[in-house]
Residue, then its C-alpha position, 0 to 999 in steps of 0.5 A: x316742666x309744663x309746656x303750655x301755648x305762648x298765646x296763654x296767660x299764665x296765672x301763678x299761684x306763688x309761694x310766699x318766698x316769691x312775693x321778695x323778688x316781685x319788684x326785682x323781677x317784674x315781667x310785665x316790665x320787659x318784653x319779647x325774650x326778655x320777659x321769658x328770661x326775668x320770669x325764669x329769674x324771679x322763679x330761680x330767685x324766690x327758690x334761693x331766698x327760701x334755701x338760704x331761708x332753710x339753711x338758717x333755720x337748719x344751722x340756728x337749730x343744729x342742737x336739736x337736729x343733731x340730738x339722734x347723733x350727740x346721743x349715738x356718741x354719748x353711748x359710744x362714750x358710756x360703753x368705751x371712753x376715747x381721747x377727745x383730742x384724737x377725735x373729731x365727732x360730726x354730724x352727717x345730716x343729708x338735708x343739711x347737705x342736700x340744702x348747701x348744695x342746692x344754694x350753690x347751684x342756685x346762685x349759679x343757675x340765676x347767674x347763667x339765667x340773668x345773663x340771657x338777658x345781654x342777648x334778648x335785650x340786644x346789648x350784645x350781638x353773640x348769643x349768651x345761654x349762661x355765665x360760662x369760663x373762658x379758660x380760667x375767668x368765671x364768666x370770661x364769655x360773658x365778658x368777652x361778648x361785652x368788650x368784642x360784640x356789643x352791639x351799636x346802640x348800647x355799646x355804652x350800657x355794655x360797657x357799664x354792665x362789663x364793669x358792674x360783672x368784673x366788680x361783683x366777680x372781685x367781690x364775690x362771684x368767683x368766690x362762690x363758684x369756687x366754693x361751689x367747685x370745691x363742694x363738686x369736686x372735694x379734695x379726700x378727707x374734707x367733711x365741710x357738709x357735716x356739722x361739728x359736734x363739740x363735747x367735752x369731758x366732765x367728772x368722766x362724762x362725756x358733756x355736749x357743748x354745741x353744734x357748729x355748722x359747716x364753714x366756708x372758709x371761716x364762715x358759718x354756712x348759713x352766714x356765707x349764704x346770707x351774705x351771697x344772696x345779699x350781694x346777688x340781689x344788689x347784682x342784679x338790681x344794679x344790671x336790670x337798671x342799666x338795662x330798665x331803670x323803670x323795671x326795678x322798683x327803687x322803694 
């Protein structure tokens, strides 16, 4: 990372993904800790709208990617026939891994980054570096901060940021960094990065039928990403303007 002078001005040539999360997360809008918290944001922001952008693209357009591996199989077929309900053929493609892991880390590394913001705004009197546990309760930190030291001109903004945590934590939050847990530390046998390459047996010839991507829970990947990154911008519109209803633009 660059480390320049405080007093400079940065000038940022952006790449196109950034230019969505402009009015979301505007530093120009904020000040003192808070300006440095929102611009780390929207870097972390643009990078995950251009993953879930990737990982699209990517599942869309399995067939293709996964050509190298159907014709391996093929082959296999041609020199040894098997039982096509004994198998399971998949698909390893590292970039396709690389991408699903690097959009769970970045929900959660915008999550532990956008809760500074509690302490550089002087919602709370405890300093908050990230959406940490408390024991079992993703983010129980953060939330416990809230209910126990919110400081006295905005004890009423935190408890309104408190329900607006504990209602996106039912929705979504705790489920994906479950999902991200379990991608972490993944019980034996599991094959959830990979994609699943269906075929089927015709006139003796071993027939490619499609290429399903990874699932969470019974959800395609690229769906399931779709939909977090979704969830994640209502979040963090919706806490922003509690904090700066003139922050977030409402075009």
């Amino acid at each position: 990372m660059a480390i320049v002078p405080e007093e400079w001005i940065p000038v940022i040539c952006v790449d196109p993904s950034t230019v969505v999360g402009a009015e979301l997360f505007n530093p120009n809008a904020w000040e003192g800790g808070s300006k440095g918290v929102i611009q780390s944001c929207w870097s972390e922001y643009a990078v995950l709208h251009y993953c879930v952008h990737q990982l699209s693209e990517m599942c869309e357009g399995g067939d293709k990617i996964c050509a190298n591996n159907i014709a391996t199989i093929q082959d296999q077929w041609k020199q040894s026939k098997f039982d096509l309900n004994r198998v399971a053929c998949l698909g390893q493609q590292p970039d396709l891994h690389i991408r699903i892991e690097a959009f769970f880390s970045g929900v959660k590394s915008l999550l532990d980054l956008i809760v500074q913001i509690l302490s550089t705004d002087r919602v709370v009197a405890a300093a908050i570096d990230g959406f940490h546990r408390d024991g079992d309760v993703y983010g129980g930190r953060v939330l416990k901060a809230l209910r126990n030291n919110a400081t006295k001109e905005k004890k009423a903004v935190a408890e309104k940021i408190d329900a607006l945590i504990s209602e996106h934590k039912k929705k979504w939050i705790d489920r994906v960094i479950a999902a991200r847990d379990q991608l972490v530390h993944p019980a034996k046998g599991m094959h959830q990065l990979m994609f699943y390459l269906e075929f089927t047996e015709e006139h003796g010839a071993l027939i490619f039928v499609r290429a399903h991507p990874p699932h969470i829970e019974s959800t395609p990947i690229h769906k399931f990403a779709g939909d977090i990154l979704d969830q994640t911008t209502v979040f963090c519109s919706n806490l922003l303007k509690l904090l700066n209803e003139k922050a977030v633009s409402t075009r």
